[in-house]
N, C-alpha and C positions, 0 to 999 in steps of 0.2 A: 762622789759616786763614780766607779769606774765607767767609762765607755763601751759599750758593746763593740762584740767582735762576731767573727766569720771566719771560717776557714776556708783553705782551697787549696787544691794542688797544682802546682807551679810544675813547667820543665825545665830540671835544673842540669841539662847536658844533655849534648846531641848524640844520639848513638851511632858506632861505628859498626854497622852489621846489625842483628836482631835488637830492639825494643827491649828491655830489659826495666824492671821494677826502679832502680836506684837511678834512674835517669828521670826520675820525679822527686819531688819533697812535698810534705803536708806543711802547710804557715797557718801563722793564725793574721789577723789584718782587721782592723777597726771597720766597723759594720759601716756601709756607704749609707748620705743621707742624699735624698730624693732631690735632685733638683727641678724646674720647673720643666713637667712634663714629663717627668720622671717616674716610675715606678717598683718601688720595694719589694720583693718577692724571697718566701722564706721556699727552698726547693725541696720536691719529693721524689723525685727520679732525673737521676743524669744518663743521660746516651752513651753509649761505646760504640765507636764506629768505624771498620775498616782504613777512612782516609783518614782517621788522627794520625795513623802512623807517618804520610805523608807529610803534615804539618811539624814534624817535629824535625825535618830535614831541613839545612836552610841550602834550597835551591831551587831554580826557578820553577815556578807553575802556575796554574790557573790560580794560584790562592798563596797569599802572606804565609811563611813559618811561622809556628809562634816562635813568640821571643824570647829566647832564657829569662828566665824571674818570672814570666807569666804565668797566668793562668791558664791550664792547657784548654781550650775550645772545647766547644761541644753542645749540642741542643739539648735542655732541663724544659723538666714543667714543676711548676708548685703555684703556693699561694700567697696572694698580694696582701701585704702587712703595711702598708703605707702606699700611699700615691698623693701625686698631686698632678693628673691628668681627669679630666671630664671622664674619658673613655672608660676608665678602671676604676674599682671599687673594692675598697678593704674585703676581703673571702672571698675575688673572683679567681678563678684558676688559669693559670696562664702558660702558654708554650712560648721561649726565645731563647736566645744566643747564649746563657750566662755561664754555659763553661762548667769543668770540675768546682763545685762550690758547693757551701751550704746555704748561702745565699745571692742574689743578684740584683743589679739594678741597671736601668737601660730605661730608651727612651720608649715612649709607651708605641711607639710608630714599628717598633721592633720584635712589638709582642703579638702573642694570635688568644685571643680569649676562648677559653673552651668550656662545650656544653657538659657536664658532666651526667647528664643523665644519657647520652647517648651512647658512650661508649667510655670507659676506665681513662684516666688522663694519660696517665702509662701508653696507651697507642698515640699519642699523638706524636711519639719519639721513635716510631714503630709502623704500624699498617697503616694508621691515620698520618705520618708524617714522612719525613724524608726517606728513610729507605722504602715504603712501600709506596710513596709517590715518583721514586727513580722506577723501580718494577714495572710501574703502568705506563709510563711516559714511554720506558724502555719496545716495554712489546706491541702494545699500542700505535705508536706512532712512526717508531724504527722499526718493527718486526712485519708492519703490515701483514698481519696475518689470518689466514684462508682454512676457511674448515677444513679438516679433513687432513692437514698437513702436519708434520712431526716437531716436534719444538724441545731442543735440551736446553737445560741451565743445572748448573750445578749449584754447590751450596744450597742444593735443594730446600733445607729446612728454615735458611737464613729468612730475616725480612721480607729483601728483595728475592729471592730465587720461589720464597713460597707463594708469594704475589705473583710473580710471572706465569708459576703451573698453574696455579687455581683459575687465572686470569684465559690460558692456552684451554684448558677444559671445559669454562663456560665458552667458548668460543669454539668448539667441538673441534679442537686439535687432540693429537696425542701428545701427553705430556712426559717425556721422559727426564729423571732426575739424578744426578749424582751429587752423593755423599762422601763424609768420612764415617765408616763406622756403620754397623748393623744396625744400631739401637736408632742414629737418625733415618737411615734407608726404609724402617716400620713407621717411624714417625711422618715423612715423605707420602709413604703410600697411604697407613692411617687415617691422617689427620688431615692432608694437603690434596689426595685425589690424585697423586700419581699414579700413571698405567704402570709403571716401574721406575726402580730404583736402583743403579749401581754404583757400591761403597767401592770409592778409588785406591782406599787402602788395602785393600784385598789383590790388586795387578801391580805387579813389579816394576814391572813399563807400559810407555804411552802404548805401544801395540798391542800389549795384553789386554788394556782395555781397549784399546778400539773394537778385538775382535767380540767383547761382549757388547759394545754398541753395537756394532752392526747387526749382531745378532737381537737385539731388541728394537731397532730402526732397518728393516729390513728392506726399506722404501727410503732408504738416506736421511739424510736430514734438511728440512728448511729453512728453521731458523734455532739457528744457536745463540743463545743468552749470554754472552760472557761478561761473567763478575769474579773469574781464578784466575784465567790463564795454564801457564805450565805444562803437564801433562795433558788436565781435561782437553787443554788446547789442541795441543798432538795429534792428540787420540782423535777429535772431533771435526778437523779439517778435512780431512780426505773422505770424509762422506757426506760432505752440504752437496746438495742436490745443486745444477744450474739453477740460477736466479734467487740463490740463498740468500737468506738476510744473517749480520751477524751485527746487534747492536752489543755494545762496551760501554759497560760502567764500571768496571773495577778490574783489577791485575790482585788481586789479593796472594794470589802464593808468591809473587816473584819482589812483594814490598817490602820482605828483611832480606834477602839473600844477595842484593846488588845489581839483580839483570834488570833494572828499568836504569842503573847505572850505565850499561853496556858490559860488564864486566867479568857474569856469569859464561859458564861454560858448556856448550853441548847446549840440549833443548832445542828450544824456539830459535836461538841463534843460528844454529847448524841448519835446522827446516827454512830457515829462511825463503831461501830460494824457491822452492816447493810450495810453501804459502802463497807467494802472489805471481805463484803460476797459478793455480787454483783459484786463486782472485780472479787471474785475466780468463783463463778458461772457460770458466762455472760463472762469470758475468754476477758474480757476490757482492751485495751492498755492505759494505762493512762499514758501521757509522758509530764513532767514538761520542760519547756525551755529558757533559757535566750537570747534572738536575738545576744546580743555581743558575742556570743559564736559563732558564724555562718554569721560571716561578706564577709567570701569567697565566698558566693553566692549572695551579696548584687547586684554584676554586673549582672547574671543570669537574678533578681529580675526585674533589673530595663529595663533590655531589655525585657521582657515581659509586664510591667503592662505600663512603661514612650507610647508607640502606643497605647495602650488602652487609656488609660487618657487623649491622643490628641483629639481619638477618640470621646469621650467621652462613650467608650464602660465599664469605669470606671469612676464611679462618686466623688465628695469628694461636703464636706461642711466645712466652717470655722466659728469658735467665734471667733472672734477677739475684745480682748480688746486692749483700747490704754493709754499707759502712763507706763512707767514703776516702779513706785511709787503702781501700782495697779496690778503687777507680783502675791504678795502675796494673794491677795483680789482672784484673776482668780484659782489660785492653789485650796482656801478652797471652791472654788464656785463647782470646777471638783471633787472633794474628795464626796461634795455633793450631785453631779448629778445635778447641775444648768446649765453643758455647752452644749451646742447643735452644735455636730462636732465636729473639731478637736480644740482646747483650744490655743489661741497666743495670745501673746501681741506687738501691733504696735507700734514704736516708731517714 
């Protein structure tokens, strides 16, 4: 009798400049068996996530490269087909680590069991999971923020950016949002409870759009969300109020082009100086942060936002692509700004 197998995609070269499809390969690889404490698990949604781009780099950071021949990372939920831990049980549903796969296996200390009656397992890769737990950690606890005051984040529609407006509204801020693109700037305001929304593809340069911020932040800004960088950045410094807060989770426009190299031209480079004059002026907290750094509050998290999102006093939206052969395809499409939501692949 043959052996079972599994597929998964491997990164099979590093790129030089943009993420590109063929810097992946699909294999197939004999299906793993459980060792003690171990848990089996056939997968039904994989994550696409902003910082896989980074793991694919080998250079130094807060987190391992993946390795050429591996399996590219990534947080999956599906269901437990074997076990041999107390904890789990053949058709429990599980959230962990297993990567581009069609299957996984890990130790069960590694896994989050999920209620399926309370919300789609799909969010727990999503508003119930790492990006919509970076969002609340972000505004919450780096944004310290005060009724009444102005709050931008772009990638308004993403995970995290629609976590943080929803999050600045119940909290009676104004929530202002930028996009790319008309179709997500209705979805923003729509679906997410944006005061407004402006698509950055519509201004040429950073000053084109500052002059329509300011015109919709006419009171400055308090706290800025940054999960772009780039332009939004530009544009958005020269009007944080004294005592701004500016919490950082992501650089997403500048992860294919080389400037977290140093290497990029104009921009942020050139404003340099101007930026942490503005820092020392304006007395700005600006606090960088990595969400794995602060997993002790993950429980906190989800006993706030998991009754909301029943509610649906918290909203989410998903892309969901299917076939895992097209992991890589969903990745360059999110680097671009083509995904609308949170980024998955169904299998």
């Amino acid at each position: 009798m043959d052996k079972p197998t599994m597929q998964h995609i491997v990164l099979s070269q590093r790129p030089e400049g943009p993420a590109r499809e063929n810097h992946f390969r699909l294999e197939t690889k004999p299906m793993p068996v459980p060792a003690q404490d171990d848990v089996l698990v056939e997968l039904a949604y994989l994550s696409v996530d902003p910082y896989m781009r980074g793991r694919m780099d080998d250079v130094r950071s807060y987190a391992k490269p993946v390795a050429l021949g591996s399996t590219m990372e990534g947080g999956a939920v599906g269901r437990v087909i074997a076990s041999r831990s107390a904890g789990f049980e053949i058709g429990d549903y599980v959230m962990g680590p297993f990567g581009w796969a069609s299957h996984g296996c890990c130790p069960a200390a590694h896994l989050r069991k999920l209620d399926t009656s309370i919300a789609p397992i799909s969010t727990a890769l999503g508003v119930l999971g790492m990006p919509g737990f970076t969002g609340w950690y972000g505004f919450e606890k780096l944004g310290r923020p005060k009724r009444g005051e102005t709050l931008v984040v772009a990638a308004a529609t993403g995970p995290v950016g629609s976590m943080v407006g929803q999050l600045a509204n119940a909290a009676g801020l104004r929530a202002i949002g930028i996009a790319g693109g008309a179709k997500k700037c209705a979805l923003a305001i729509e679906r997410f409870g944006f005061e407004q929304c402006l698509d950055h593809t519509a201004f040429a340069t950073s000053k084109d759009l500052r002059a329509a911020l300011k015109s919709a932040c006419p009171d400055g800004v308090d706290i800025y969300f940054e999960n772009v960088a780039g332009k939004v950045l530009e544009a958005v410094m020269p009007l944080m109020n004294t005592g701004g807060r500016v919490p950082i989770c992501g650089l997403i426009s500048w992860y294919d082009e080389g400037a977290l190299g140093g290497h990029a031209a104009g921009g942020a480079q050139d404003n340099l100086p101007k930026f942490w004059r503005s820092i020392l002026v304006k007395r700005l907290s600006i606090n960088g942060f990595i969400i794995s750094d602060h997993w002790a509050l993950f429980d906190a998290f989800l006993a706030d936002i998991t009754p909301r999102v029943a509610a649906e006093e918290i909203r989410f939206y998903e892309d969901i692509t299917e076939g895992l052969e097209n992991a890589p395809k969903a990745l360059t499409g999110l680097l671009n700004g083509q995904n609308f939501g949170k980024q998955l692949i169904k299998l």
